[in-house]
C-alpha positions as CSV (number, residue, x, y, z in Angstrom):
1,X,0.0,0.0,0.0
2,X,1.1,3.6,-1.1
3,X,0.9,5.6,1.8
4,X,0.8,9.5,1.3
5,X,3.9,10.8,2.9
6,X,3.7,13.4,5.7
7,X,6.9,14.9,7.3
8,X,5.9,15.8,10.8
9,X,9.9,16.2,12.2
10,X,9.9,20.0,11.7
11,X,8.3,23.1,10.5
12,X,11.9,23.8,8.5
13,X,10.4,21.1,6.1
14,X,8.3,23.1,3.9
15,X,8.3,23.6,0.4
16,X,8.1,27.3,-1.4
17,X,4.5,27.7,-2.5
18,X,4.2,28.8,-6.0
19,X,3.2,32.3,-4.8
20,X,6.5,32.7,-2.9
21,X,8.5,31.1,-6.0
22,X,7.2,33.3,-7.9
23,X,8.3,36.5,-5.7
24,X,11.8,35.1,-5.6
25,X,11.7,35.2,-9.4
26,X,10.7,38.7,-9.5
27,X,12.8,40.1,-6.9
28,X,15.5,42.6,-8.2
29,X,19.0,41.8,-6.9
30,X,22.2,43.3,-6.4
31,X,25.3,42.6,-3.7
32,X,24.9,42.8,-0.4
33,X,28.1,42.9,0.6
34,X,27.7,46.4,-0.6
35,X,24.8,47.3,0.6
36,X,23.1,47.0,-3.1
37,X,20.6,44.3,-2.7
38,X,17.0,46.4,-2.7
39,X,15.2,42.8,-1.8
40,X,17.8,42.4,0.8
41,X,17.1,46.2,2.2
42,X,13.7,46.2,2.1
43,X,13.2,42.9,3.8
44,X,15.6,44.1,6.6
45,X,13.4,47.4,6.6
46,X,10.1,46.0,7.1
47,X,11.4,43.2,9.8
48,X,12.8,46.0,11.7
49,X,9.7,48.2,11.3
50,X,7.2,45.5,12.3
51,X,8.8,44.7,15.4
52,X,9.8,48.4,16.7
53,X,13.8,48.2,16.1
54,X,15.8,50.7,14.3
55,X,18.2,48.0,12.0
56,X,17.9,44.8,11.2
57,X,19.9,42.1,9.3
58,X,19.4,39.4,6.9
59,X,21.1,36.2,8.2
60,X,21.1,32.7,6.6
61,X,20.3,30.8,9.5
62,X,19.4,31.4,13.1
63,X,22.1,30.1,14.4
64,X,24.4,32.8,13.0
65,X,21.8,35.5,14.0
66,X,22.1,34.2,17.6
67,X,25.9,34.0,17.6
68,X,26.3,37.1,16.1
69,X,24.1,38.7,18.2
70,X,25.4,37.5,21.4
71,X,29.0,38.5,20.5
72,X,27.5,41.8,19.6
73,X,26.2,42.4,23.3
74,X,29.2,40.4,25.3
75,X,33.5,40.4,25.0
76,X,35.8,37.9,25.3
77,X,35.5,37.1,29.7
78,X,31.8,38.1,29.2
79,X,29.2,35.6,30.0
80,X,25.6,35.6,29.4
81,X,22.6,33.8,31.6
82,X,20.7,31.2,29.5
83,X,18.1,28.6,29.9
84,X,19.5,24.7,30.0
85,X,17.7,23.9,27.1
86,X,17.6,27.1,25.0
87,X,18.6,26.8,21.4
88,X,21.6,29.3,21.7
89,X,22.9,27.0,24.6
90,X,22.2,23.5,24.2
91,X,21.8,23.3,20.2
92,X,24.0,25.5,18.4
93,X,27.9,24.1,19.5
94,X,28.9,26.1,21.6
95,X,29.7,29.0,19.6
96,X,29.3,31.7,21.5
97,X,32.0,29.8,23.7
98,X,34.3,28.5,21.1
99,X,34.0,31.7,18.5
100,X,33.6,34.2,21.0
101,X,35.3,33.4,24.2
102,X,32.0,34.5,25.9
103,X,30.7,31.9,28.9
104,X,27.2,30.6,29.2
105,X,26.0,30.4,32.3
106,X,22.9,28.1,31.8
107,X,20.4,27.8,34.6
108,X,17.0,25.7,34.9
109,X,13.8,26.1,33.5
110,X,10.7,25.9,35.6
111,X,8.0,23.6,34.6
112,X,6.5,26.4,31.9
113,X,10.0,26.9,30.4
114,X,10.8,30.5,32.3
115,X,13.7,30.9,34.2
116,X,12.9,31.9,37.6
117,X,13.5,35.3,38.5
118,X,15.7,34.8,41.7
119,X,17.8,32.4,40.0
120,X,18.7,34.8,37.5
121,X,19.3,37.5,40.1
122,X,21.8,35.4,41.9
123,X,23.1,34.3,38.6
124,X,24.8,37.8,37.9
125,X,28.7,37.9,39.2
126,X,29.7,40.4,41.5
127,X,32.0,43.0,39.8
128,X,35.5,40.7,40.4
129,X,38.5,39.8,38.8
130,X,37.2,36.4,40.3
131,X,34.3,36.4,37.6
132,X,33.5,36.4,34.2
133,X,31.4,39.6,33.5
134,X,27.8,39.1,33.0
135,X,26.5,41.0,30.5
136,X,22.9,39.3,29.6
137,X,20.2,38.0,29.0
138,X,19.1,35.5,26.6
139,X,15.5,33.9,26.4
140,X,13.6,32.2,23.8
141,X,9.8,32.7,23.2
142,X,8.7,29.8,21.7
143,X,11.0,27.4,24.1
144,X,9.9,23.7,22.9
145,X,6.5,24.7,21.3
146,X,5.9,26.9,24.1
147,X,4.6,29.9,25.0
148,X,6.6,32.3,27.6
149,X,3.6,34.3,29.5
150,X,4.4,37.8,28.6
151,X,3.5,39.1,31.9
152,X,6.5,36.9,33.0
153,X,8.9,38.5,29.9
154,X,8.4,42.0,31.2
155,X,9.8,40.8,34.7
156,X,12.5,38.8,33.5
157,X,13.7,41.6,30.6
158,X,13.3,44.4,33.6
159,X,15.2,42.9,36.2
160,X,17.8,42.1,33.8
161,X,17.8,46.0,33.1
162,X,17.5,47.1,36.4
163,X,21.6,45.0,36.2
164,X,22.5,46.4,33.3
165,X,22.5,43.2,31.1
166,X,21.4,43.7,27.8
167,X,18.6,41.4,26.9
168,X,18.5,38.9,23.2
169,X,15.4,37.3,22.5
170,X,16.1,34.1,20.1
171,X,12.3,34.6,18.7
172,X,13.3,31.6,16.0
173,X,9.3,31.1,16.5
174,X,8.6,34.6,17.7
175,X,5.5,34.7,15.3
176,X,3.7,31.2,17.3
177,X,4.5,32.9,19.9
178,X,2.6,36.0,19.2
179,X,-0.3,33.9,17.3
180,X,-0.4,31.8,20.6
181,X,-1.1,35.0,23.1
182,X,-3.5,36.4,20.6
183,X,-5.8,33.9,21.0
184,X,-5.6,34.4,24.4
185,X,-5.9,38.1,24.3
186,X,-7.6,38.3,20.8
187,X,-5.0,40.7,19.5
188,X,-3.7,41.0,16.5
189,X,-0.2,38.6,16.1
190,X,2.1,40.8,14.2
191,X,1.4,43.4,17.0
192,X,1.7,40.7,19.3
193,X,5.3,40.3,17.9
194,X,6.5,43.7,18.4
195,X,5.1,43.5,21.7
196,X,7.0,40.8,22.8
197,X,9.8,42.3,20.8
198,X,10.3,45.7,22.4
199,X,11.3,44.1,26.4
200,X,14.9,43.4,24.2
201,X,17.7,44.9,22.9
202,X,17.8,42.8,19.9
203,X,15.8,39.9,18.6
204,X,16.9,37.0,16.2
205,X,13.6,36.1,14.0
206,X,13.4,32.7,11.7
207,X,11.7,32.8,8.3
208,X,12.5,29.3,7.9
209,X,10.4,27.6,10.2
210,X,6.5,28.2,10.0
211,X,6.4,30.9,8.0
212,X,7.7,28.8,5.7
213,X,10.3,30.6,3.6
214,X,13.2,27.9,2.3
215,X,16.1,30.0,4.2
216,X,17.0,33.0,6.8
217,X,16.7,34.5,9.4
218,X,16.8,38.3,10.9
219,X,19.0,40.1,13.4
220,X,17.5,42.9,15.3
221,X,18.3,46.0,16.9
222,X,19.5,49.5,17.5
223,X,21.9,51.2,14.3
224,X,24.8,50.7,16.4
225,X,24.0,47.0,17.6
226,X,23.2,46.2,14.0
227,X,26.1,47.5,13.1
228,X,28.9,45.5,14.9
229,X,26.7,42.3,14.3
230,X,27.2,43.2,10.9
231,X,31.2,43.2,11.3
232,X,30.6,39.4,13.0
233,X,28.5,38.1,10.7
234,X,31.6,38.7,7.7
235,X,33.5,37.2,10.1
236,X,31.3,34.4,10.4
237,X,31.3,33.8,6.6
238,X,27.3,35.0,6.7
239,X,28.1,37.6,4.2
240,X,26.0,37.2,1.2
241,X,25.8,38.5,-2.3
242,X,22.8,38.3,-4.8
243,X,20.5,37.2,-2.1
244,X,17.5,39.1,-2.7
245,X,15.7,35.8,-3.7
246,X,16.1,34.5,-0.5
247,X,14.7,37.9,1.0
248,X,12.0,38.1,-1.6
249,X,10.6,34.7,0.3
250,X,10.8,35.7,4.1
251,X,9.4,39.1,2.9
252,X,6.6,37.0,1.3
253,X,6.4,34.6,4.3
254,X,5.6,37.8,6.7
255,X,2.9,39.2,4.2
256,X,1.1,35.8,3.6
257,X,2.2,33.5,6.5
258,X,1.3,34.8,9.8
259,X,-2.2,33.9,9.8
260,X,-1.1,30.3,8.7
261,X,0.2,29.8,11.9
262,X,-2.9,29.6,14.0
263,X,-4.0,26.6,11.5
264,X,-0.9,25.0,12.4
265,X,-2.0,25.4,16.1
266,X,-5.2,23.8,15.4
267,X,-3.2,20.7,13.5
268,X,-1.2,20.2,16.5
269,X,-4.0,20.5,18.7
270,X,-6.0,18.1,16.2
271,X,-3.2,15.4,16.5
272,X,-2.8,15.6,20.5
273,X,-6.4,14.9,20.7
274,X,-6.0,11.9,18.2
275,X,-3.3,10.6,20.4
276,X,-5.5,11.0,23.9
277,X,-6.9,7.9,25.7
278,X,-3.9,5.4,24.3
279,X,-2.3,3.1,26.9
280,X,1.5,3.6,27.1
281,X,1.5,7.1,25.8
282,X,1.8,10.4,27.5
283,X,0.5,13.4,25.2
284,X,2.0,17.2,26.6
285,X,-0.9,19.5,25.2
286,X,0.4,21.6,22.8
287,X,0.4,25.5,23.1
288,X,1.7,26.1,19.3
289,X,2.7,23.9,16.3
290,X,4.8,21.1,18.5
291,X,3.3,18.4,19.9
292,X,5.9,16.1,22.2
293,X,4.9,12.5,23.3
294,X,6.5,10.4,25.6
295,X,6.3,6.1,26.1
296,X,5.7,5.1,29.1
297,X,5.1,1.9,31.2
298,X,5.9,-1.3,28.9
299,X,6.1,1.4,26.2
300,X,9.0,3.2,27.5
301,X,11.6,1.2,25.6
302,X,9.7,0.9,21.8
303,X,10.3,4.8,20.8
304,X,12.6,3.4,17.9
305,X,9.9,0.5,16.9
306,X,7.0,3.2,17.2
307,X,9.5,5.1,14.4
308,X,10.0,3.0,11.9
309,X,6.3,1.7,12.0
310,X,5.7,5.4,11.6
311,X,8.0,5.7,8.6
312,X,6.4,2.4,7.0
313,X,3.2,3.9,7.5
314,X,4.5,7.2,5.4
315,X,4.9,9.7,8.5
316,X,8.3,10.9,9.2
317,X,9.1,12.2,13.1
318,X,11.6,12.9,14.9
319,X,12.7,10.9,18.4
320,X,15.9,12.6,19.3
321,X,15.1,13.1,23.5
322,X,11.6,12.8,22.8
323,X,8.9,11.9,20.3
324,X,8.1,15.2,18.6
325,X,5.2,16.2,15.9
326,X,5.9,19.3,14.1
327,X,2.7,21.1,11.9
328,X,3.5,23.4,9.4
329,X,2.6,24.9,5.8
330,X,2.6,21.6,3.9
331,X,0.8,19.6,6.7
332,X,-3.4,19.1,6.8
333,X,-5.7,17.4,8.7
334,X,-5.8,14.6,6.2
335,X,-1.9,13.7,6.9
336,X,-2.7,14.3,11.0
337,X,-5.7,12.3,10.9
338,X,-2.8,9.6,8.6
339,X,-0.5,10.5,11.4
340,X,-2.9,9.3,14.7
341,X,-4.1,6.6,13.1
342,X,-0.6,5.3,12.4
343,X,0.1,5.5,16.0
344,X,-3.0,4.2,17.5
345,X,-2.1,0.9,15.0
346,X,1.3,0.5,16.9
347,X,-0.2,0.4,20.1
348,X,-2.9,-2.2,19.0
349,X,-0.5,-4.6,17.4
């Protein structure tokens, strides 16, 4: 049997839609390096705009924005106060530590994901030769599909000011973020964005995951910020030439995309419920487009098994710490409704 395949490992999976191709095709280019690309410029002039920030630049993945970003903010000696499992820390080598001499100094996550507030008060080293200096902030809003309670981001971000750290958001899912608190607060998402934006000094956003563009991500911040970031990122090797196609498509993804993200919500939300009620699996209720299961019981040991049945059955996933479900663009309730099935099989075997 031909099974119609549906790639559930990440929102990073998805395809241009014809739309978008077709505003890469049209976009006018020019080289960056000097400045000259107008796609380029104008997608690093409406990303800035939309969230509140005077500069902003073009980056081909998130994990250079976030380097370059935190070795904008800290010098070699500096350190900066992270979550255990943030992206910047846990999944991106190291680099602020190997590139930048700059120390993490990773603390733990509460249930919800935020770092509590006296932790990251006793966190910050005294003014010592003893110490490496601390100099900020990092958080990420989505952490893990979910959502940080903004009341809880204008604590964090002002206690880190009232320090004098600097504060980086890695918002690599800033925009399921905002779609997330909007239908909480029935807000509108993009100005739930700059919202969220405006407790930092700089915020790394990804055009790559759902809103669906093939590559990028943004950098931003004040003139000056932007600036040395800029000097890093050639460093880095991030500095691009005739990459306005690229732009053209996250510039797309912001016009067309955003609203696409509370279907993906729904998906999720579809799929937990498809999973709920089966013996030997534990469903976390998802707040965005990530829904993580975990074996349990006699189950515990059969996450590779439950896998490759899944792969026979034409759904790919993703089982690195934990079984994880990603919606997106190219995912609808046909393939979740493929997807639960699949996995309610497995467990009836």
């Amino acid at each position: 049997m031909v099974h119609k395949i549906v790639d559930l490992r990440s929102d990073t999976v998805t395809q241009p839609t014809a739309a978008m191709r077709a505003a890469m095709q049209a976009a006018p280019l020019g080289d960056d390096v000097f400045g000259g690309d107008p796609s380029v410029n104008a997608l690093q002039d409406k990303i800035a705009a939309l969230l509140g920030f005077e500069a902003a630049l073009f980056m081909p993945t998130g994990t250079q924005s976030n380097l370059c970003a935190i070795l904008a903010h800290c010098q070699r000696g500096d350190e900066y106060l992270v979550g255990q499992q943030a992206h910047c820390y846990r999944w991106e080598g190291g680099g602020a530590a190997v590139f930048g001499s700059v120390q993490p100094q990773p603390l733990a996550h509460q249930l919800d994901g935020t770092l509590d507030l006296g932790e990251i008060e006793a966190a910050i080293k005294p003014d010592d030769a003893h110490f490496a200096r601390t100099r900020l902030l990092a958080l990420e809003n989505t952490l893990g599909g979910r959502l940080l309670p903004f009341g809880y981001v204008q604590q964090a971000t002002q206690l880190a000011a009232s320090k004098g750290l600097d504060r980086h958001l890695d918002g690599a899912r800033l925009f399921n973020a905002a779609t997330a608190q909007a239908a909480h607060t029935g807000s509108d998402a993009r100005a739930g964005a700059r919202r969220i934006a405006q407790c930092f000094d700089s915020v790394s956003v990804c055009f790559s995951k759902g809103l669906g563009a093939p590559v990028g991500s943004a950098l931003c911040g004040s003139r000056a910020f932007i600036a040395r970031a800029h000097r890093i990122r050639k460093m880095a090797g991030g500095g691009l030439r005739q990459a306005g196609g690229l732009a053209a498509a996250a510039s797309h993804a912001l016009d067309h995309h955003v609203e696409q993200l509370a279907l993906d919500h729904a998906l999720a939300r579809r799929l937990a419920g498809g999973l709920a009620g089966i013996e030997g699996l534990q469903v976390e209720a998802p707040q965005t487009n990530i829904v993580f299961v975990d074996l349990t019981g006699a189950a515990k040991t059969r996450s590779a098994d439950l896998l490759r049945h899944l792969a026979g059955c034409g759904i790919q996933a993703t089982g690195l710490y934990r079984l994880r479900f990603v919606t997106h663009l190219d995912v609808d309730a046909e393939g979740i409704d493929q997807a639960a099935a699949a996995i309610r099989q497995f467990f009836m075997a």
